[in-house]
N, C-alpha and C positions, 0 to 999 in steps of 0.2 A: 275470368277477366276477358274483357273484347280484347281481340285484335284487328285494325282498324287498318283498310289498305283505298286506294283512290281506284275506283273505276272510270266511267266513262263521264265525259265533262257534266258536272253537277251532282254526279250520284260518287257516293262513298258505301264502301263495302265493310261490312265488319262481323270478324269472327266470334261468336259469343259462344263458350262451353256452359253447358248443361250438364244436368242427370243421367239424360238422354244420348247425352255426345255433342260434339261442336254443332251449332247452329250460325246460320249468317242472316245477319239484316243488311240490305241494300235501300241505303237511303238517298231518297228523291227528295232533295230540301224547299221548302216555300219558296219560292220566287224572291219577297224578301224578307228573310230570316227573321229580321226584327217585328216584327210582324207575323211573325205564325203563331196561330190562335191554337191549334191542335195537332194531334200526330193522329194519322188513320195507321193501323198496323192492319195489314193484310196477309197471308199466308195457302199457298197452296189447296187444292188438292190431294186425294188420294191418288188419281194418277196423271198426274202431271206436274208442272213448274211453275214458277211467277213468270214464266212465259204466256202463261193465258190472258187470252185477248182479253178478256175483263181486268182483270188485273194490270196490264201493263198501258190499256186505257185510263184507267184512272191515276195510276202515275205520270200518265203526260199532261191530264186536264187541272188536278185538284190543287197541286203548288202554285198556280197561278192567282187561288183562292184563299192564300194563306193557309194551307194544310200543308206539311209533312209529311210524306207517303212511306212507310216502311215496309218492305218487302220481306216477308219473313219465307227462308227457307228449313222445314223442319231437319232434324237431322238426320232420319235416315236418306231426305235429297242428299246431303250434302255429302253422305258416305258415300254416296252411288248406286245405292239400291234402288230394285224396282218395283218394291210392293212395300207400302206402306204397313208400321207396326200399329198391336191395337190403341184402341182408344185410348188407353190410360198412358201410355208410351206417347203418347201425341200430346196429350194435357200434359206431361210432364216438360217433355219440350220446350213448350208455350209459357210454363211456370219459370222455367228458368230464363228464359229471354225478356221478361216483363222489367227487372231493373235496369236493364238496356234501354228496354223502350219508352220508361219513364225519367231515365236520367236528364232530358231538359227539362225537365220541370211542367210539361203541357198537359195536358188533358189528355187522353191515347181512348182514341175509339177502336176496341178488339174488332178484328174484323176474318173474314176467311171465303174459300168459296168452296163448295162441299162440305169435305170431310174435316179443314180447317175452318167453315161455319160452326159446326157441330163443337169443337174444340172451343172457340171464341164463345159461346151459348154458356159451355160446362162451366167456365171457369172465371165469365164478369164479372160476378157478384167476389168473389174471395179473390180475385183480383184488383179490384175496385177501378175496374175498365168503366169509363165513362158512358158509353154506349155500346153498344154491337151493329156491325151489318154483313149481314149472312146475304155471301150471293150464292146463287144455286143454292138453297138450302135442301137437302135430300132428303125431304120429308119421308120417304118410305124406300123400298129396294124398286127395281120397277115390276110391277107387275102385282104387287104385294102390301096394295094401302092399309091391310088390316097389320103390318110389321111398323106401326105410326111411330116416328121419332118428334112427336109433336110435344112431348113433356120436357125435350131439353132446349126446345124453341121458346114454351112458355114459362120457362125458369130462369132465361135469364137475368131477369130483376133488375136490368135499365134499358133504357131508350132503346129498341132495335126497330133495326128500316132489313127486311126481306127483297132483294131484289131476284125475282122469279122467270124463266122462260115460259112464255106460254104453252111449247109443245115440250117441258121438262117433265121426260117420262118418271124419276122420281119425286113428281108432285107437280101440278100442273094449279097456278096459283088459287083456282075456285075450289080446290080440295081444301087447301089451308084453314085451319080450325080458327072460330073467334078468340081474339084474344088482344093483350095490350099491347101489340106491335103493330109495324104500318107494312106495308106490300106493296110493291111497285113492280112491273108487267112489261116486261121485254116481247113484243107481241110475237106470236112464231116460233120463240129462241127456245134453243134444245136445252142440254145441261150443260153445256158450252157456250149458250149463247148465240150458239149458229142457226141460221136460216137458211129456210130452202127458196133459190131461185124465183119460184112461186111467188115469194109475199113483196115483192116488190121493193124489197130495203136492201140496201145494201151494208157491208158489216160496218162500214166507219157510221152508218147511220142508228145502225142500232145500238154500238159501242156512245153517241150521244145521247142517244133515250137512256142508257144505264147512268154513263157519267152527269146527264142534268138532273137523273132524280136523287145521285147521292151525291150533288153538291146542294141542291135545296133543301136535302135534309139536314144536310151537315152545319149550314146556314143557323139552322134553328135549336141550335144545341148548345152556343157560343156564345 
């Protein structure tokens, strides 16, 4: 059962138990409720938070679009730990928060960045998540493209939008295999999505090139 606590003006926090252990979603509501066409459920990293600059981009941009932003934090975030458990310990996670994050009744595009892309990929299809969109998707370890995690990219079996760093050393988007998904190119961006001084962007401008190619995708799903 959630339990459901207010955070900071417009976002609501809630505690959902799992398999796994408590998990929380932190939600960012559409601008106007009545009116929200979709939830995006987005979820961490292996080492980090839904404090990632991608992630908390697009919960400032996409409620304005009639989206829903869900922040999902797995559970061993929530325990305190600082190394991520395996796979199948993250998919379970993810399994138990899904009645959560379909209980309005919208459409929920599974979504993640890393290692929570990888999670969002396993379990679309038997979830029956509307879409996927995998940022940083971590096609290979770095250094190590023949280790290809390219089969649970193309197994997703609905709608997925890729959004890619150009210098992401676990996959640098021209690596990326043909396939029935779309790719979109943060030019420069690490697996963080940072850029070097160099490329002449600055982070609130590349944070736009992420958040306009996943609101035009999102556009076309609704």
């Amino acid at each position: 059962m959630g339990r459901v606590s207010t955070a900071e003006t417009g976002r609501r926090a809630e505690t959902v138990d799992t398999d796994a252990g408590p998990a929380r979603i932190t939600w960012v509501p559409a601008k106007n409720a009545k009116n929200a066409r979709l939830v995006l459920a987005v979820s961490h990293g292996a080492g980090g938070g839904i404090e990632a600059r991608d992630l908390r981009a697009l919960a400032a941009a996409l409620p304005a679009h009639g989206v829903t932003v869900a922040l999902v934090e797995q559970p061993w975030r929530v325990a305190g730990k600082k190394l991520a458990p395996a796979p199948k310990t993250l998919d379970t996670g993810w399994r138990g928060l899904w009645p959560a994050l379909t209980a309005a009744g919208l459409p929920v595009v599974a979504g993640g960045r890393s290692a929570g892309a990888r999670v969002a990929c396993r379990t679309a299809t038997e979830l029956g998540a509307h879409a996927v969109l995998a940022l940083s998707f971590p096609l290979h370890p770095p250094g190590k493209p023949e280790k290809s995690r390219k089969d649970e990219l193309l197994g997703s079996g609905v709608p997925t939008l890729v959004v890619q760093g150009g210098n992401d050393p676990f996959g640098r988007p021209a690596e990326f295999p043909p396939g029935e998904y779309e790719i979109a190119e943060v030019p420069y961006g690490d697996h963080g999505f940072a850029v070097p001084k160099k490329a002449g962007l600055t982070e609130d401008q590349t944070m736009e090139i992420l958040t306009a190619a996943v609101t035009a995708w999102l556009s076309t799903l609704v």
